[in-house]
C-alpha positions as CSV (number, residue, x, y, z in Angstrom):
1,X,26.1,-33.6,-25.6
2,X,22.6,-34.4,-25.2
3,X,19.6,-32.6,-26.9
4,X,17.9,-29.8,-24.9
5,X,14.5,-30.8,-23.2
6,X,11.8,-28.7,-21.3
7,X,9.0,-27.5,-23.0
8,X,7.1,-30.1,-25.9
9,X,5.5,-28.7,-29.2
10,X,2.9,-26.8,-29.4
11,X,3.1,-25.1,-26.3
12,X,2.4,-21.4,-25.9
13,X,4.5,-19.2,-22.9
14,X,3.1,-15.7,-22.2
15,X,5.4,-15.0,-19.0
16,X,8.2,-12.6,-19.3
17,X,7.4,-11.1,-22.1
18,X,7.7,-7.8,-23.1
19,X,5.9,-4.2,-25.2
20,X,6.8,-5.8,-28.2
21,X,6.5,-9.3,-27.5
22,X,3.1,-11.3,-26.8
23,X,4.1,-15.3,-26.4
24,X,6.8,-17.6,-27.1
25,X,5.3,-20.7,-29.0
26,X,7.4,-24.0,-28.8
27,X,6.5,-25.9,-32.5
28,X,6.7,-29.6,-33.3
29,X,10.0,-28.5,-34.5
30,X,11.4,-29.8,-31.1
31,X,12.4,-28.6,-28.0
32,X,15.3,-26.6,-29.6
33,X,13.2,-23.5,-31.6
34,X,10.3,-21.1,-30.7
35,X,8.9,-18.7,-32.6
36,X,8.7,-15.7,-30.9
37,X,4.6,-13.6,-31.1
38,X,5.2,-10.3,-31.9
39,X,2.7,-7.7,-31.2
40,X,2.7,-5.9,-35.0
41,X,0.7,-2.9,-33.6
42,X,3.1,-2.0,-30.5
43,X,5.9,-2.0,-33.2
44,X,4.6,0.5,-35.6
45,X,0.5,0.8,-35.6
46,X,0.9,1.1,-40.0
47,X,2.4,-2.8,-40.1
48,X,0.2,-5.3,-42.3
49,X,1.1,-8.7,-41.8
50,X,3.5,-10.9,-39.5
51,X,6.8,-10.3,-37.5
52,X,7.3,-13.4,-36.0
53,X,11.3,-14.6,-36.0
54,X,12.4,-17.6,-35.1
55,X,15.2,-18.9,-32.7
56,X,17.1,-22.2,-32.5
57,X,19.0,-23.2,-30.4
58,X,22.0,-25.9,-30.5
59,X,24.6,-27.2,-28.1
60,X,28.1,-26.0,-28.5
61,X,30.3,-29.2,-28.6
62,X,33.4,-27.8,-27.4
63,X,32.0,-25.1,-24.6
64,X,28.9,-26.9,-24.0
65,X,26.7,-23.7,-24.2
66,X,23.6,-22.9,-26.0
67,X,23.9,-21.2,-29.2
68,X,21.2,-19.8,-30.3
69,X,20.8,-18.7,-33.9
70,X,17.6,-16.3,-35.4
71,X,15.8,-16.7,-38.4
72,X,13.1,-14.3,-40.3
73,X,10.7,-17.5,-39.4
74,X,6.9,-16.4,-40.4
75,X,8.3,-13.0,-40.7
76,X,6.3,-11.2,-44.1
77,X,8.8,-9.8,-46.3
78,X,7.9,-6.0,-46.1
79,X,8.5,-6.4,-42.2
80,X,11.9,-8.3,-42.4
81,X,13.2,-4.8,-41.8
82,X,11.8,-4.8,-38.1
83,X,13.6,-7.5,-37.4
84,X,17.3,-7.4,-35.6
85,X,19.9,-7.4,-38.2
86,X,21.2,-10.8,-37.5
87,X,17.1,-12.5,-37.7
88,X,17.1,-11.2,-41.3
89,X,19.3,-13.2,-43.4
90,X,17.8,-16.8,-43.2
């Protein structure tokens, strides 16, 4: 299977987000993760620091779908909690 292509580092994607949700940001990481911009105040208006998970995604050899897998990323520590359960543990 091939990689996934679309959108290059660096790039920044503020359509379809949501309350909670400001961007998407696509790093030099590839085509494969974003980091998702959280809006820290929206989610609890006490919150010092960063919620910002991260998702990567790979191809699934034997389906052929996307799987896509969530990391804390540039989360702070004290936040981790605001984080889905399976974003927390890597």
């Amino acid at each position: 299977m091939g990689k996934l292509t679309g959108i290059g580092g660096g790039t920044t994607v503020t359509a379809g987000v949501s309350n909670y949700c400001l961007a998407f940001t696509f790093p030099a990481g590839g085509p494969n993760v974003f980091r998702v911009e959280v809006d820290e105040a929206a989610v609890d208006s006490a919150i010092s620091g960063e919620i910002a998970p991260l998702m990567t995604a790979t191809i699934n050899a034997t389906s052929g779908n996307v799987d896509w897998a969530c990391s804390f990323g540039g989360t702070d520590a004290a936040n981790v909690k605001f984080l889905p359960a399976n974003c927390r543990g890597t």
